[in-house]
C-alpha positions as CSV (number, residue, x, y, z in Angstrom):
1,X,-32.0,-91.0,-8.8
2,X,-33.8,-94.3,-8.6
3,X,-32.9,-97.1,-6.3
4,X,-34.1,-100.2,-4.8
5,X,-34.0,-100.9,-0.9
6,X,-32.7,-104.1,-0.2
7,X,-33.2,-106.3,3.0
8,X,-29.8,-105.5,4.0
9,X,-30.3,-101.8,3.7
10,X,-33.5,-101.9,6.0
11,X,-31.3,-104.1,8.4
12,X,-28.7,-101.9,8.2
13,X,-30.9,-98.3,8.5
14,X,-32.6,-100.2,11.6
15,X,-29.4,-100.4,13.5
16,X,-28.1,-97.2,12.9
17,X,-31.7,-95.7,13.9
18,X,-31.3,-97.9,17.1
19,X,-27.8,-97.1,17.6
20,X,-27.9,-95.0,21.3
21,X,-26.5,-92.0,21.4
22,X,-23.9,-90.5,24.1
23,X,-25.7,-89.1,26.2
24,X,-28.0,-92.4,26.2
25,X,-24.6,-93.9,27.3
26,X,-23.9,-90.9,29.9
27,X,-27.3,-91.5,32.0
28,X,-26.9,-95.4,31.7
29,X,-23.8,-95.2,32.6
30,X,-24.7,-92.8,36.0
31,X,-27.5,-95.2,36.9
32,X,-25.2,-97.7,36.7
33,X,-22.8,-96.1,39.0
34,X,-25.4,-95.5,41.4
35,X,-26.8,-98.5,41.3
36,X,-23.9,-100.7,42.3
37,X,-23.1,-97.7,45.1
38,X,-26.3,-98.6,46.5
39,X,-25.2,-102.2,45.7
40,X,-22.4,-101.7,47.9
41,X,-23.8,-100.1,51.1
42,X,-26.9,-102.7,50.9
43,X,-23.8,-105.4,51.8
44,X,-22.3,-103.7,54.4
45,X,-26.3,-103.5,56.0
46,X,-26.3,-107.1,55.5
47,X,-29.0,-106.4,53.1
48,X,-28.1,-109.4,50.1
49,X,-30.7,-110.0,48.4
50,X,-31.7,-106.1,47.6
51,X,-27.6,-106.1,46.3
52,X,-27.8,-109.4,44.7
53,X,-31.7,-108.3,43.3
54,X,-29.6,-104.4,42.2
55,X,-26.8,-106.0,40.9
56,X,-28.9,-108.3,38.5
57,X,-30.6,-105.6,37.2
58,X,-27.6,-103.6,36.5
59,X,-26.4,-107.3,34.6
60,X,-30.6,-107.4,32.8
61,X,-29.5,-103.5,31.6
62,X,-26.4,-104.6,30.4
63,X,-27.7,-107.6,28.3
64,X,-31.0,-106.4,26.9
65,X,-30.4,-104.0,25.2
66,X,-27.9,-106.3,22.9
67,X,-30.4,-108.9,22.8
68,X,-33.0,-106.3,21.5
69,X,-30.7,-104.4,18.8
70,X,-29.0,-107.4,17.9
71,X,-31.6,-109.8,17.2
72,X,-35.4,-109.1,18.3
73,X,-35.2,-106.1,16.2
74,X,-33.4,-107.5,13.3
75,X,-36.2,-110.3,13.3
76,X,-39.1,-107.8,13.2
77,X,-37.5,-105.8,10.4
78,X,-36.9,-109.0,8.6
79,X,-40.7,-109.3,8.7
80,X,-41.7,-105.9,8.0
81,X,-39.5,-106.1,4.8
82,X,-41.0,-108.6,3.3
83,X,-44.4,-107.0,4.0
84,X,-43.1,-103.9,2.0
85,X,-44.8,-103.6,-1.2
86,X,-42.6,-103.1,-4.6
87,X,-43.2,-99.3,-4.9
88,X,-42.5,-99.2,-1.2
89,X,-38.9,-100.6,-2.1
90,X,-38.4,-99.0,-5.1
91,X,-37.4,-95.0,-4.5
92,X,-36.7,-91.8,-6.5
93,X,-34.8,-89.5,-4.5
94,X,-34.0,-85.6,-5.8
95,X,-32.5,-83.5,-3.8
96,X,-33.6,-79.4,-4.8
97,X,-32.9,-76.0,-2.9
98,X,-36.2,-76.6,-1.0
99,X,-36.5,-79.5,-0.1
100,X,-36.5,-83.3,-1.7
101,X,-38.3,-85.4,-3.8
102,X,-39.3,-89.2,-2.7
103,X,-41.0,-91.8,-3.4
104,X,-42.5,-94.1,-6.1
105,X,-45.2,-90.7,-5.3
106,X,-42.8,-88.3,-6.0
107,X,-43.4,-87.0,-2.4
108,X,-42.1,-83.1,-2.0
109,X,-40.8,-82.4,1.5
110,X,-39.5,-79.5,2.5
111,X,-36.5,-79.4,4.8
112,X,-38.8,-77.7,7.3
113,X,-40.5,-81.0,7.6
114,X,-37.5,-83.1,8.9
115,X,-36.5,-83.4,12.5
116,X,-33.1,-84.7,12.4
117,X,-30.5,-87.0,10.4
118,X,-28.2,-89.0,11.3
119,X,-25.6,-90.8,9.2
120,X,-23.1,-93.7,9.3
121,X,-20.7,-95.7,6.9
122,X,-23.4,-96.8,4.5
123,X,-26.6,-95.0,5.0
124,X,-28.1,-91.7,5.7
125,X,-31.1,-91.4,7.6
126,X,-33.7,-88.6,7.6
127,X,-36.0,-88.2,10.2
128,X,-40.0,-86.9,9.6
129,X,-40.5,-88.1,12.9
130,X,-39.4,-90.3,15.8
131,X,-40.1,-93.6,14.1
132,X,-40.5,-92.4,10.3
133,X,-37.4,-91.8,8.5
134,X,-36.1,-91.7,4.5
135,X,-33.4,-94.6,3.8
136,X,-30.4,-93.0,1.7
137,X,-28.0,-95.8,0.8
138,X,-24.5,-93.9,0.2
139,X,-24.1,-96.9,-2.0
140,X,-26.7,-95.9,-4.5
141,X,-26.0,-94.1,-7.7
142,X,-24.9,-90.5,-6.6
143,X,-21.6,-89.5,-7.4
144,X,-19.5,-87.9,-4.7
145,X,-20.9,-83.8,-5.0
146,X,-24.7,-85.4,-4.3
147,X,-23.7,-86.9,-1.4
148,X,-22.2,-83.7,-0.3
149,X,-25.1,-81.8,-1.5
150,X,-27.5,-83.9,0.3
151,X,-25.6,-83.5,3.5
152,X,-24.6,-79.6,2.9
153,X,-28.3,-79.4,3.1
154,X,-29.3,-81.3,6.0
155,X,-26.3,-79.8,8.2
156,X,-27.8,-76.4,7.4
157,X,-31.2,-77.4,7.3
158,X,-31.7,-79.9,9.7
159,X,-30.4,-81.0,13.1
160,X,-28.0,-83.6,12.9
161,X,-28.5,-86.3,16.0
162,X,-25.8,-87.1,18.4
């Protein structure tokens, strides 16, 4: 299967793989908690500027994060696509019983090799490391059994993310 990456697919694969997961959410969540608990007894100390200083950086936890997934990243991706080469856009993919097949190289990696997937509406991502992964667009030309195939194979080869 031969495809082409497009901007919107690296856009798109780079905020599913910054996408937090729940329990991300759970432990930011908790700090938050105890954050504005401690918030809360610094006031009735008469202690207003550590609240004021705690409650801002529960209001800097809440906002960066946006900023950064919503548009500092989005802008470095932008730049880092257009520094991708033509082969580098261009893909084979082959899924086999072992493993698959990628790349303008023609790349064999086992399933052995990958760490973990994850997968939204459009894409599939599959993880060699922490920062390296293989863009699938579902959009590409597999019929509906590839699709499944390719994920029958990462669900019982590969851990799938939260």
């Amino acid at each position: 299967m031969k495809y082409e990456i497009t901007l919107e697919d690296y856009l798109g694969a780079q905020r599913l793989h910054s996408r937090w997961r729940s329990r991300d959410i759970t432990i930011r969540n908790i700090l938050w908690a105890l954050t504005i608990a401690t918030a809360i007894i610094l006031v009735f100390f008469t202690k207003y500027i550590l609240a004021a200083g705690m409650i801002g950086a529960i209001i800097g936890s809440f906002i960066v994060p946006f900023v950064w997934n919503d548009f500092v990243s989005q802008l470095i991706s932008r730049g880092t696509y257009k520094k991708l080469s033509a082969p580098q856009k261009h893909q084979k993919i082959e899924i086999t019983e072992n493993g698959i097949v990628y790349g303008s190289e023609k790349e064999s990696i086992d399933w052995g090799h990958f760490e973990k997937w994850k997968e939204s509406d459009g894409y599939i991502l599959i993880y060699l490391d922490s920062k390296r992964f293989l863009i699938v667009p579902k959009r590409i030309d597999f019929n509906s059994e590839s699709i499944q195939e390719l994920k029958g194979y990462l669900t019982g080869n590969v851990e799938k993310s939260a």
